[in-house]
Every structure is written in C-alpha cells, then in structure tokens.
N, C-alpha and C positions, 0 to 999 in steps of 0.2 A: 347941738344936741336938742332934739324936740321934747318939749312938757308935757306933748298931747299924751294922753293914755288910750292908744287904741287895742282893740279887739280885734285881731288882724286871722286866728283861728274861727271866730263865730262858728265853736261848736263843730268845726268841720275837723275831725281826730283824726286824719290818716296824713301818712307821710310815703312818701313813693321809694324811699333810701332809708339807710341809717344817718346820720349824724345835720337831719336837716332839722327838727324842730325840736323842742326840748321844753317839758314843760315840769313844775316844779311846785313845789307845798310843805309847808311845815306843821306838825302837829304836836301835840303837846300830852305825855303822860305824868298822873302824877308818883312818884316813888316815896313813901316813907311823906316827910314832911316837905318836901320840895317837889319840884318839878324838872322835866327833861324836855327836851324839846328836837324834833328830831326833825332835819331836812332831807329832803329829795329830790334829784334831778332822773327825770323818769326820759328815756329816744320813746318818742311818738311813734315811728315806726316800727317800733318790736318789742315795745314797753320793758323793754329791759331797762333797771335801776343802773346808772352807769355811776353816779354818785351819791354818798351821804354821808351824812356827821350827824353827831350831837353834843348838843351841847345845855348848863346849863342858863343860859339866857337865849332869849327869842330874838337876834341882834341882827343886823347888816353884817355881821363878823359875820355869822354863823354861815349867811346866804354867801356873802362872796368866797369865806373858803370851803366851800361846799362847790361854791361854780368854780373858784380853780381847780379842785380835784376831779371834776367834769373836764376841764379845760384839758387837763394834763393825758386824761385815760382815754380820749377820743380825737381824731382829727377832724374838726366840724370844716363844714363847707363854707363858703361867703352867703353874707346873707342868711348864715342860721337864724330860726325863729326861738326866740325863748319867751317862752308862755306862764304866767301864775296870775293869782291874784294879785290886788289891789295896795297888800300889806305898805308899811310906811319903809320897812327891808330890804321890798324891792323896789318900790318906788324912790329911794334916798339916791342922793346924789353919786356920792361913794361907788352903789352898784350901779347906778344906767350908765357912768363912768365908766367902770370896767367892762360892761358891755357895749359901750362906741368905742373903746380902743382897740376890739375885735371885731367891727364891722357887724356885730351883732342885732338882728331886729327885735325889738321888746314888744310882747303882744302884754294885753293885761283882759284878765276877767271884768265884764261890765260890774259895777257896785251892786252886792247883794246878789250875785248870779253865781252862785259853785256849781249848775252844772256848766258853766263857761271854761271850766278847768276837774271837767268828771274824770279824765283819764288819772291823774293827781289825785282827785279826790277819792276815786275805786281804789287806789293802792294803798292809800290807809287805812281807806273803811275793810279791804283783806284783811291786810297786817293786823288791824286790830282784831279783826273775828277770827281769824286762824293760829294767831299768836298772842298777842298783848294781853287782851284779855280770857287767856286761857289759862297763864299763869301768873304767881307769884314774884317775884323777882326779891332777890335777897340783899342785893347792891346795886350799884351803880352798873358796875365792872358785869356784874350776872345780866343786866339789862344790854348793854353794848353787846355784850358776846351770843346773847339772843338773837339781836335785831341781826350781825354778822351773819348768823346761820342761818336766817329767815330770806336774808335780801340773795343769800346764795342759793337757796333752795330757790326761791321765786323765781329766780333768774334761768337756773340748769336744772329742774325737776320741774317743775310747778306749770304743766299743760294750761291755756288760753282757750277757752271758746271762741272769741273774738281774733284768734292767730290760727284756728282750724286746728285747735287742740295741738299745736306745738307750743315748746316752752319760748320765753323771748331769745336764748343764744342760739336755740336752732332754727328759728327766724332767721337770725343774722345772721350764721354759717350758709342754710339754704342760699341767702342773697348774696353772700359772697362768691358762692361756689358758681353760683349762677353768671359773676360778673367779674371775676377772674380773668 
C-alpha cells in the first residue's frame, strides 16, 4: 500500500457512470455546548449523497463507517476513485486499509487547496445556506432528522445547474435507462 498522497482528480469533477469516483468531506456544526460533525460520501457523476453519519467526534470511525454504508448502498466498479482531503481520518492507516482491500484508488486534495475537492466542498457550503443555518435545532435527534430530510430532498427534488437542472437520482435513472 503506497504513502504517496496523490491528486489523481486535479480538479477534473466529471465522471462518465455512476459508482466510478467518490469524493468525500466532513464538517462540523456547533449544537448547544458541543459539537456534531457530519460526513459525506458524494458519486461525482450525479452528485448524489450516497452516504452519511454523524457523529459526535471527527474520528477515522466516523470515515470508515460512513465508507461502509457507501460500500453497502452501491456496487462500485474496480478501480474506484475516492477523493477528500488531507485529514489525518483519511489519511490513517485503518482507512487506506479498508480501501486496498477494495481495490480502491485514494486521490487526496493538494495541502491547503479545497478547491481540490469543491464538489464536497459545494455540498456543505448548500447544506449550510439552505438549511443549517436557517435553523435552530432543538437536539441532537432534531439535527439528524434534518440533515435526513435535507440529504433526501438534495438528492430527489433539489434541481443542478451543473446536471442541466435535473436532480442527482434523475441523473442516475436517465443513465440507467439509457444503459439498460
């Protein structure tokens, strides 16, 4: 398993299928007197959120069962790409692990470079402008059930400029129906 940290997207966001590149980010809100921290595995091809958790600590936990639940809800191809930054979550041994035992390729954002992973980075900067910080959240449990209803919407209402104003599941439907 190689050390190097390449950049193997350089900024080039398209995918020709579903389930070939996969790129991912965590962010962080504060609730009450703690903090949540939420991850995301975003298909480059249709930017459909395929998974997410939250949790509260910013861990390698968080990443790898956030990528099985990826792993589980999708049939990825050989040679998937999976894309984030630099974090020490994804970098840790634990995860490039679970991603060589999938044949998985690991791209990483150059240091100090977030538009190196803007696709990731626009779905929070959304999330946050259309939802997070629109409201209050009352708990924990009110915060989960939000982001739930947000990542659904995003995914089955929530039109793309960048997808020629379809949402990401009718992306994927179109390409299936196409390839059927």
């Amino acid at each position: 398993m190689s050390q190097r940290k390449k950049n193997i997207l350089r900024q080039q966001f398209q995918a020709d299928r579903p389930n070939q590149i996969g790129v991912s980010d965590v962010t962080c809100f504060k609730l009450g007197n703690h903090y949540l921290y939420t991850c995301m595995i975003l298909d480059l091809f249709s930017c459909k959120v395929i998974a997410y958790k939250i949790s509260k600590k910013n861990s390698t936990q968080l990443i790898t069962s956030t990528f099985k639940i990826a792993w589980e809800q999708r049939t990825p191809e050989a040679k998937l790409i999976f894309h984030s930054h630099r974090g020490s979550q994804y970098t840790s041994h634990r995860f490039r692990q679970l991603l060589h035992e999938r044949f998985i390729v690991q791209s990483f954002s150059n240091s100090g470079k977030p538009h190196d992973n803007a696709v990731a980075e626009s779905f929070f900067a959304t999330f946050k402008k259309e939802e997070a910080y629109r409201k209050n959240y009352t708990s924990e449990a009110d915060f989960k059930w939000r982001v739930d209803s947000y990542i659904e919407f995003y995914n089955t209402q929530r039109p793309h400029h960048t997808l020629k104003n379809l949402t990401p599941c009718q992306v994927e439907d179109v390409f299936m129906k196409g390839n059927a």
